[in-house]
ZAMARGU-4260 file (C-alpha; in steps of 0.2 Angstrom, whole numbers, plus 5000, padded with zeros to 4 digits):
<rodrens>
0) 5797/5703/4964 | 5787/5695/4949 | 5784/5679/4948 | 5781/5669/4932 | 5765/5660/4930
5) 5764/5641/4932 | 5761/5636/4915 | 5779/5645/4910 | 5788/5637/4922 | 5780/5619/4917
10) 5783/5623/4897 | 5802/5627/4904 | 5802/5610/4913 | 5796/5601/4898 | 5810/5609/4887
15) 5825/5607/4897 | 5817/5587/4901 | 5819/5586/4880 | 5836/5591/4881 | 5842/5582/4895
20) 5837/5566/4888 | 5847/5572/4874 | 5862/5573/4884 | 5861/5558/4893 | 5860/5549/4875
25) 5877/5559/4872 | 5885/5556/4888 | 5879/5535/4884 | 5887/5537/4867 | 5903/5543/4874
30) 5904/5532/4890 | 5899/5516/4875 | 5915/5523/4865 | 5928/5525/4881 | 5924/5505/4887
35) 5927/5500/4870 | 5943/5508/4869 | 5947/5504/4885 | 5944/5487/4883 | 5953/5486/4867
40) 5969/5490/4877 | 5966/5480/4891 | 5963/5463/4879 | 5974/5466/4867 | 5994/5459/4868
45) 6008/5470/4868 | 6025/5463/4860 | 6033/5475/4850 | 6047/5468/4839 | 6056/5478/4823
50) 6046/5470/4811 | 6029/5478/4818 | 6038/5494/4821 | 6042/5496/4803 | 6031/5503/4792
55) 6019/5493/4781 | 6007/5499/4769 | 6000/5488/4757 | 6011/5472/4759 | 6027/5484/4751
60) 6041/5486/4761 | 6045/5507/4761 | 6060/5512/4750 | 6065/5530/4749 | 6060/5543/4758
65) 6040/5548/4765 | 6038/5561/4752 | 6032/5557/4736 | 6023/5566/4721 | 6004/5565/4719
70) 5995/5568/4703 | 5984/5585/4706 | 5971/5577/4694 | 5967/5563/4705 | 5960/5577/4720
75) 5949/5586/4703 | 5942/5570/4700 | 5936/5567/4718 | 5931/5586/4720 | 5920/5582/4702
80) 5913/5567/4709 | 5909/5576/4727 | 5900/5590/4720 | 5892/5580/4708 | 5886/5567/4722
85) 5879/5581/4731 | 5870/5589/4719 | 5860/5572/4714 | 5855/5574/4732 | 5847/5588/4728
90) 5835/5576/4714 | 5828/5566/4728 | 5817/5582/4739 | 5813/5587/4720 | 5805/5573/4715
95) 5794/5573/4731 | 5790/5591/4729 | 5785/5590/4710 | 5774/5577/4715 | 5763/5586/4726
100) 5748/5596/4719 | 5751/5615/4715 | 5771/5616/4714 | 5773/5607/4697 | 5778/5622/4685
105) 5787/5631/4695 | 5799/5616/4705 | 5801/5611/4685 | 5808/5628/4680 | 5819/5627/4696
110) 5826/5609/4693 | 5830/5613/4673 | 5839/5629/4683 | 5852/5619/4693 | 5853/5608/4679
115) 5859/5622/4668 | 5873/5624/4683 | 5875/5608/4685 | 5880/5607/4662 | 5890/5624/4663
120) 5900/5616/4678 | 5902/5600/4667 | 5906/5611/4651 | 5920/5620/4659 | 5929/5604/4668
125) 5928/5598/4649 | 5934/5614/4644 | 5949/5615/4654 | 5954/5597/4650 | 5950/5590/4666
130) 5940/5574/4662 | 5953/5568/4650 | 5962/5554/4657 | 5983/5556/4650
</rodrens>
């Protein structure tokens, strides 16, 4: 039978040390959540009457039914402000990497490249009629 030389089984130690300390934060996280919510519903009174069983949203009392029609345009606007938010994400590791010596021209080239995507995706929402508020 082989055996494996100390300095494997020490490097093995080390590394499953590192990851065990991230578990133990995980399982401290978890066990942080539970007592909170345990807690919670331990402390809290319970007195149900009709009026807190009723639903509430935004100090209107509910008419009609559950279902109502949403505007499609509200979910382009937030998928155009998510994509756009993202991609300004991108500006910031730019601006650090332009800075350093040696990656000038060519991170330049590459940042006037996704802001070519960036107006073409612009353009077409503008195209389509999108960013027009009716």
């Amino acid at each position: 039978m082989r055996t494996l030389p100390e300095s494997s089984t020490v490097l093995a130690a080390d590394y499953f040390q590192s990851y065990s300390v991230v578990g133990l934060l995980a399982l401290v996280g978890v066990l942080f959540v539970a007592v909170a919510f345990g807690a919670g519903r331990l402390l809290r009174p319970v007195v149900p009457t009709p009026e807190k069983l009723l639903t509430y949203e935004c100090g209107v009392d509910p008419v009609g039914e559950g279902w109502a029609h949403t505007q499609v345009r509200y979910y382009v606007y937030a998928f155009l402000y998510v994509i756009f938010a993202v991609d300004s994400i991108f500006l910031f590791p730019w601006a650090t990497v332009f800075a350093a010596a040696g990656y000038g021209a060519t991170t330049l080239v590459e940042m006037f490249i996704f802001l070519g995507f960036l107006a073409v995706g612009i353009l077409y929402a503008w195209k389509k009629g999108v960013l027009t508020w009716t």
